[in-house]
Residue, then its C-alpha position, 0 to 999 in steps of 0.5 A: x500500500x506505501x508503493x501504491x500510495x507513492x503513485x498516488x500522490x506522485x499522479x497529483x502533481x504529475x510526471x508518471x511513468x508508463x508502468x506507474x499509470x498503468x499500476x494506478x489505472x489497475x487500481x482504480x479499476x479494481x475496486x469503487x471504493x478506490x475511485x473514491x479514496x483517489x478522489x478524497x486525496x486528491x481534493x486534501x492535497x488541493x486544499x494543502x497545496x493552494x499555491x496551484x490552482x486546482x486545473x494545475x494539479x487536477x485531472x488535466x495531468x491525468x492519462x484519460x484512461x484514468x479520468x475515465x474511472x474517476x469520472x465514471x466512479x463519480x456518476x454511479x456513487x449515490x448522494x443520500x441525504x438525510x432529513x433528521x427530526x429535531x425534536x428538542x431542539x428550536x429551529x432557527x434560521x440565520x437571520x435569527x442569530x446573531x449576524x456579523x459583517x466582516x470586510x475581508x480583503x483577499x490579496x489576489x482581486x480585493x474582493x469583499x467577503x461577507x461572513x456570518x455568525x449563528x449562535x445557539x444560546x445556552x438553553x436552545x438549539x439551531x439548525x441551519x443550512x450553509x450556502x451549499x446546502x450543507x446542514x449543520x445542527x447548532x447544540x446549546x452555547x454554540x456558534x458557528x461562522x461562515x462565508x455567505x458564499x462558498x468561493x474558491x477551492x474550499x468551503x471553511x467554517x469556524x465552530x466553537x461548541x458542537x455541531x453535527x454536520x450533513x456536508x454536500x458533496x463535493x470532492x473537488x472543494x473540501x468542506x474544512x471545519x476550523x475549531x483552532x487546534x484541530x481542522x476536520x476536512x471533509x468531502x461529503x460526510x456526516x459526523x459530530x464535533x465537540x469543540x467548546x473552547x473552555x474545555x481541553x479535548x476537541x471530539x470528532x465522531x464518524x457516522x458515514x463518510x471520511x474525514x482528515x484531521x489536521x492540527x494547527x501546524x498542518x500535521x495530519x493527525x488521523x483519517x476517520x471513516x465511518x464509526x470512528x470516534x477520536x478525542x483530541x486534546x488541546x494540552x499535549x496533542x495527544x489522541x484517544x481513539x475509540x471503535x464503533x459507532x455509538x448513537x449517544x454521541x449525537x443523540x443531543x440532536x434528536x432531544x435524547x441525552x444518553x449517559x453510558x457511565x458518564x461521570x457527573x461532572x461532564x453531565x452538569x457540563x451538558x446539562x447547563x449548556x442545554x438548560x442553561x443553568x450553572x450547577x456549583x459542586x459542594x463536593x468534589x468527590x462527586x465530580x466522578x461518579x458514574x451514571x448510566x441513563x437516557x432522557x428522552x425530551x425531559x425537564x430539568x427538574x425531572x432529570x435532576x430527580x431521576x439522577x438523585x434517586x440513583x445515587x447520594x446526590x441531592x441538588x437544591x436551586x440557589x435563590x435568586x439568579x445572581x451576577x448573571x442574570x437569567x441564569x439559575x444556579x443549583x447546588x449539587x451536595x451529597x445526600x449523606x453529609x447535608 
């Protein structure tokens, strides 16, 4: 596979040999999939590589025997595209987030670039659709910036928060996700990033598709298929990878929140971005304790009770709202001690 991946990308650029093409011309051939893969690479080497433009390290320097495998790869993959029910969460359309104008000049033509800004505030969720018809899924205390219209060889976005993303596909214009640390580049995919900038790790789980993670220095981290899940932390760069795909990631999107052993202080973490409320431990050996439950559209209170029942912990709702106006704040002792 290194010989063949050597082919590869010595094709992006040109210059293969007769015995080289026909090895790549095999390949392709072979399997679909591999028309695919090929196709993929190709758009990250692009998006990599911006001193030439696209036609200079695209199809045109390709035998046209292999063109027509891509081409004809291209016509017989299927696009699906999913409509998903968000059942807690509001929709809201751009116009009602926050709107934000940029000027940005570009060096080549001067041109004004408009961009926008959505947030979803603590307690609400948003979905919106992107210029090229992209969805994204805004979870609570989240935002999301983007160009009114995708130009160029790329489509970027900046997310702080989560977001579950249903990317069009478009193999020759990489959809890239910007979160600081980390860039998700995608092609035409589905998969969620947590990326909340108060915390450590950014997280990227897979449900269809392929993607390419990349840290700030342009390192490519990891290729992510389908079913895959990677946690990223900000600190020291290091990853924790995990296999098979689990629904409890990306449940938030469809109103159910599902612990598998979570500890409770990521709970609260969850819980106060959705319902926005700040929970205040007053004990810190709770902070890790494990639950293991699934809310489907259900209160706080409700939530809160089912959780004390489970376990030595009590919650009691601070009177008043404090400096932060709207905001409740809830105690979180241990039953035994209070």
């Amino acid at each position: 596979m290194d010989e063949m991946m050597a082919v590869i990308r010595k094709s992006f650029t040109g210059g293969l040999s007769t015995d080289e093409e026909i090895l790549l011309e095999k390949w392709l051939g072979s399997d679909e999939d591999n028309g695919r893969e090929y196709s993929f690479l190709k758009s990250l080497h692009v998006w990599k590589n911006p001193p030439f433009a696209p036609d200079e390290v695209g199809d045109g320097r390709m035998p046209w025997r292999i063109r027509r495998l891509l081409l004809k790869s291209s016509i017989e993959t299927n696009i699906f595209v999913r409509v998903y029910r968000i059942a807690a969460c509001l929709l809201l359309i751009p116009l009602a987030g926050m709107l934000v104008w940029a000027l940005t000049a570009r060096p080549s033509n001067q041109d004004i670039v408009a961009m926008q800004e959505v947030r979803a505030p603590f307690g609400i969720c948003s979905a919106v659709t992107l210029p090229d018809g992209s969805e994204v899924v805004l979870n609570a205390g989240s935002s999301l910036t983007f160009p009114a219209v995708f130009d160029g060889t790329s489509r970027a976005v900046e997310l702080s928060g989560e977001a579950y993303f249903e990317v069009e596909s478009c193999p020759d214009r990489p959809f890239i996700v910007r979160t600081g640390e980390l860039d998700i580049v995608a092609t035409g995919t589905s998969f969620n990033v947590e990326a909340y900038s108060g915390e450590d790790r950014i997280a990227v789980t897979m449900v269809e598709g392929k993607v390419g993670l990349y840290a700030s220095d342009d390192r490519l981290i990891r290729t992510m298929v389908a079913e895959d899940r990677l946690v990223y932390f900000r600190n020291t760069g290091t990853v924790d990878e995990t296999a098979g795909y689990s629904y409890r990631y990306i449940s938030w999107k469809d109103g159910v929140l599902a612990f598998r052993n979570d500890p409770l202080d990521s709970i609260l973490a969850r819980l106060g971005r959705l319902y926005n409320v700040e929970f205040i431990l007053l004990d810190e050996n709770l902070a890790h304790k494990q639950f293991y439950a699934t809310f489907n559209n259900e209160s706080l209170e409700s939530i809160l009770k089912l959780l004390s029942m489970s376990d030595n912990v009590q919650f009691e709702q601070v009177s008043g709202t404090g400096s932060d106006q709207g905001i409740r704040k809830i105690y979180v002792m241990n039953k035994e001690r209070h």
